[in-house]
N, C-alpha and C positions, 0 to 999 in steps of 0.2 A: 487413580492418579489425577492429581488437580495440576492445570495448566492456564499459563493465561496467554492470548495470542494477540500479541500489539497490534495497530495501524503504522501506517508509513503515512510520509508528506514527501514529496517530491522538492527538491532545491533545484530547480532549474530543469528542465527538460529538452534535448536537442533531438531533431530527428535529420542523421544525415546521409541515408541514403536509403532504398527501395530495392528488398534482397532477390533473388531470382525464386526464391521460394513462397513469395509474399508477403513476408514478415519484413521489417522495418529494422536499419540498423539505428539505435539510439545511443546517448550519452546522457545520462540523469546522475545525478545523486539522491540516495535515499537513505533517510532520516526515521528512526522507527520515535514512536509516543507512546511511550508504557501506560500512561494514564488514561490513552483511549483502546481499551480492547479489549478481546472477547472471551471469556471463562468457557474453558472448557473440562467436562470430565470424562477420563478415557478407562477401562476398564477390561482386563481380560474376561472371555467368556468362552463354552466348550469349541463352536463353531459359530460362521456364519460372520454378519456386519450388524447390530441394532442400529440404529440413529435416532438421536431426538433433535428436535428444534424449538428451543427456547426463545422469549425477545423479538426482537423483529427477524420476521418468515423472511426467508431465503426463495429467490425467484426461479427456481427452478425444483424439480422432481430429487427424491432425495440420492436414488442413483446417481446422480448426476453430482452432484454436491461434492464437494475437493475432498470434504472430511473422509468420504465415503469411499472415491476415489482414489485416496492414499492410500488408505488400508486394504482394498484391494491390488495394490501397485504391490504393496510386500506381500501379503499373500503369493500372488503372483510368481517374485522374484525369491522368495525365502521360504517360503511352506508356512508361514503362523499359521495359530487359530485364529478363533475368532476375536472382536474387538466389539465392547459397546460402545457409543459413544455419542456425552450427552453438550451440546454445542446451546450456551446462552447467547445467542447476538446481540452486542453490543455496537458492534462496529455499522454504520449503515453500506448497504450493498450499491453496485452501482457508482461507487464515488469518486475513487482512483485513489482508495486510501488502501485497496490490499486488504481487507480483512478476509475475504476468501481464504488466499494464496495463505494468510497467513494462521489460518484454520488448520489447513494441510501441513504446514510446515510441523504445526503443534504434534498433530496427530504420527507423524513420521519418527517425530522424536522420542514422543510417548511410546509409542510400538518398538520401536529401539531398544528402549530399557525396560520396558515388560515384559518380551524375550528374550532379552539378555542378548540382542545380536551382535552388540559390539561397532556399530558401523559408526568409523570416523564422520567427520561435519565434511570434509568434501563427497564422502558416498553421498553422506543423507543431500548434500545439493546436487548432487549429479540425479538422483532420482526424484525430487522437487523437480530440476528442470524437463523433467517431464511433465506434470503437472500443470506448468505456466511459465509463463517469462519473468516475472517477481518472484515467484515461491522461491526457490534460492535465498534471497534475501532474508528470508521472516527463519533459516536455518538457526543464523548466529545472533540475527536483531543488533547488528553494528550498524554506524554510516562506515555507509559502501557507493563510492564511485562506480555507477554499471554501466557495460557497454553492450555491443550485441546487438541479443532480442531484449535485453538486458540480465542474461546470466553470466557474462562476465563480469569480477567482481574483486574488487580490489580495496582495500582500506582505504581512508579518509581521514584528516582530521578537522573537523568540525567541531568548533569554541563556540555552544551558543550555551554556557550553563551561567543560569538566573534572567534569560529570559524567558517570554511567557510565548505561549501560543494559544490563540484563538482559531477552531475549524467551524465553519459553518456550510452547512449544507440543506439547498432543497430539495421537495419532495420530486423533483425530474430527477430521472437517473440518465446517463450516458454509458451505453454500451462501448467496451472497445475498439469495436468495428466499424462502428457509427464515426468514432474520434477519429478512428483514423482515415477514414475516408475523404475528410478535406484538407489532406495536410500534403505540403511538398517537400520532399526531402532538401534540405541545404545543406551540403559539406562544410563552408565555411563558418567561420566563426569563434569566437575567444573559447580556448577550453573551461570548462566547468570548474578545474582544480584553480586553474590562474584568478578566476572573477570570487571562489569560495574563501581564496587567502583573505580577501580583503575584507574589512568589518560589514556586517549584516547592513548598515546606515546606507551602502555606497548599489546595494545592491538594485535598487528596484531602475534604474536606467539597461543596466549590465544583463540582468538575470532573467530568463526568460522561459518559457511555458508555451511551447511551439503549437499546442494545440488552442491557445488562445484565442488567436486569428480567427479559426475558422467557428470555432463554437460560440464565443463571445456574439456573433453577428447570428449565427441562428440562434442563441438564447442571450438578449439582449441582459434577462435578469443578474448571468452569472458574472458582467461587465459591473453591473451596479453594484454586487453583492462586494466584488475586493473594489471600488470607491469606498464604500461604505465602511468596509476597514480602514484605509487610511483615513478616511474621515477622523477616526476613533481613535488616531493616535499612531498605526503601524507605522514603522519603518520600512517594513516589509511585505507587501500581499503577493498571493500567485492561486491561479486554479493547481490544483492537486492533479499528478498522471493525465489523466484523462479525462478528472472531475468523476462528477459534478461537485466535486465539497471544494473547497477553498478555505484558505488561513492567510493568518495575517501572527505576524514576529512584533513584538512589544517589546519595549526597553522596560516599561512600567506595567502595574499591574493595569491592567485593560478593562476598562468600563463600556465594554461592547452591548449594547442593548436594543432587542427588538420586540416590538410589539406584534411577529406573525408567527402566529400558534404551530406553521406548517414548517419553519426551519428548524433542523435538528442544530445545535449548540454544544461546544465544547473550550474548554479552558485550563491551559494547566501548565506547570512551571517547569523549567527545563531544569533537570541536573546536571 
């Protein structure tokens, strides 16, 4: 079975409180991009996990890896066999676009229908959010208003079809841990739904990306990189979750252009 596993962007990110368990409660909206993501092939087999890694290597051990991880989540929880499963990265790691989370998701659902196990989209997000606090999301691949750790998760509607988006990302990566460690929780503040009603143009005073603050000043470059979007025309830039990738929202087709061999680039029209 061939599957493709999207990125997400983040439309605003809020962090408004600090839970007693350590995790963070948030409010983001997330937006999935079908033209940015990762091909995967998943494959029954007698026993056991294969895994392959195609494209850009994944930073860690393959145990470790979500794809690998899911399929023994159902193992676990369902008795399957085994699974192959051949993972071409597309998506860059590191970025706070969710190509992981959105690996695993691929793989849960594949396994779903391989074995015929029948399990609704709230099962398969209920055992996603064991995996991550996005994977849930990359289930249905809607915009989803998240709250939580962000596995709560509620529709949205979001009007951005015929414009374009540009992601660009450097070769730093930002851990989660890292992000979240210079951040202060704020409760207050306009919710996410009320600032999303209003046209994409009004957004870059309003819309905000809580981990800005503190990353933006320890990686001066990721400040200059959404400049350099609006430079190019955006209406709208923001760092991505946790970064390090960043995009920029275009009315027009976008003439974004750089001459450093070391950022990864993306471009593509919304439906």
């Amino acid at each position: 079975m061939e599957l493709t596993a999207p990125c997400k962007i983040n439309l605003g990110l809020r962090i408004t409180a600090r839970r007693p368990d350590g995790y963070h409660e948030i409010e983001t909206v997330m937006l999935p991009l079908p033209g940015l993501a990762d091909r995967l092939t998943v494959t029954k087999r007698p026993e056991g996990i294969r895994f392959e890694n195609r494209g850009f290597s994944v930073d860690c051990p393959p145990e470790r890896n979500l794809c690998v991880r899911a399929a023994r989540l159902l193992q676990q929880r369902f008795g399957i066999g085994g699974l192959e499963i051949c993972l071409d990265k597309r998506v860059p790691f590191g970025a706070g676009l969710g190509g992981g989370s959105s690996d695993a998701a691929a793989v849960l659902r594949a396994a779903n229908e391989l074995y015929g196990l029948g399990l609704p989209f709230g099962t398969l997000e209920s055992l996603a959010a064991e995996l991550g606090s996005d994977t849930p999301f990359f289930i249905r691949n809607t915009p989803r208003l998240c709250s939580g750790r962000g596995e709560r998760m509620e529709p949205i509607d979001i009007d951005l079809k015929g414009l374009h988006i540009v992601v660009v990302k450097p070769p730093e990566t930002i851990s989660t841990a890292e992000a979240y460690a210079g951040v202060r929780p704020d409760p207050n503040g306009t919710p996410l739904r009320d600032i999303l009603a209003s046209a994409p143009g009004s957004w870059r005073d309003r819309l905000s990306n809580a981990f800005e603050a503190t990353l933006f000043t320890r990686m001066p470059r990721l400040a200059e990189l959404k400049e350099s979007l609006y430079r190019a025309g955006a209406i709208y830039a923001s760092l991505s979750g946790s970064g390090s990738a960043l995009y920029g929202i275009f009315e027009q087709t976008p003439h974004y252009a750089t001459d450093d061999p070391t950022l990864f680039l993306h471009t593509e029209t919304l439906c």
